[in-house]
N, C-alpha and C positions, 0 to 999 in steps of 0.2 A: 228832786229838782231844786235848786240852790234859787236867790232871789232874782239873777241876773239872767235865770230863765236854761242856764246849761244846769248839768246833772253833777252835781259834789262828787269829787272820787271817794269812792269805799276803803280806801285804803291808808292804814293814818301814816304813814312814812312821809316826811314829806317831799316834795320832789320839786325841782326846778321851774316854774310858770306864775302865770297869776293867780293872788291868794281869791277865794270863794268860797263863802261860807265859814268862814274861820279853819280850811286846810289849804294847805298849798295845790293846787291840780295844773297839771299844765296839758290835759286834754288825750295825753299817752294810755298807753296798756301798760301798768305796770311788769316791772322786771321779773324773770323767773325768782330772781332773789327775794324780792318785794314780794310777792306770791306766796314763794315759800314761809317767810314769815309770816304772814298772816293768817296763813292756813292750817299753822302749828305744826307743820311737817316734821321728820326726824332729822336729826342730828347725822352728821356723814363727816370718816374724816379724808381729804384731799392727798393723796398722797405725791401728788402734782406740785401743787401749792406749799404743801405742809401746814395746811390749814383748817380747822373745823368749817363748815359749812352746813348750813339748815336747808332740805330739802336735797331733790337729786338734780342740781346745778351742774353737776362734773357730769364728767363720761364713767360708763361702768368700772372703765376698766384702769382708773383712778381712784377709785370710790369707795372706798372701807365702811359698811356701817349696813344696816343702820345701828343709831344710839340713842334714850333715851334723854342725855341732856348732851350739854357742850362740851363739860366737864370728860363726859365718857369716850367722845369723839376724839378730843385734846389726848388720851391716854391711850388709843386705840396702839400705834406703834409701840409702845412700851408692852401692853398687854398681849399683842402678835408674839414679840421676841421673847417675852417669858413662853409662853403657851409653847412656841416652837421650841427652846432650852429644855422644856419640862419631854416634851416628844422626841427629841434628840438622845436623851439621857437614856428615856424608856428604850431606844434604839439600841441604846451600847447595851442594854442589858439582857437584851435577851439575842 
């Protein structure tokens, strides 16, 4: 409970409201996104967006991943297209 007698938000993101306790709250539920990151969820990449995202924000069935970091999520398409190149090739060959 903060001094002004409400409960400080848990969450260090800051967000749009009056500042309390030295974090911004403005008295919401934080975002799935805001969730995500706090919670250290995985790495996913959007194939919607074309974008890395933390946690499962998208739909499935946009959702490449999971990934250990950003970095992996960032490279997931590139690593698709090889993967399938390399399954293709095995294809012509036999």
């Amino acid at each position: 409970t903060s001094p002004s007698g409400g409960s400080a938000s848990p969450w260090p993101i800051p967000v749009a409201g009056r500042r309390r306790g030295g974090r911004f709250d403005s008295g919401r539920r934080p975002s799935e996104f805001e969730e995500a990151v706090v919670s250290g969820e995985k790495w996913y990449y959007d194939t919607e967006k074309g974008q890395a995202v933390q946690g499962k924000v998208t739909n499935w069935d946009t959702r490449m991943g999971p990934y250990d970091s950003r970095a992996e999520a960032e490279a997931a398409l590139d690593r698709a297209k090889a993967r399938n190149e390399e399954w293709d090739a095995q294809d012509e060959d036999d």
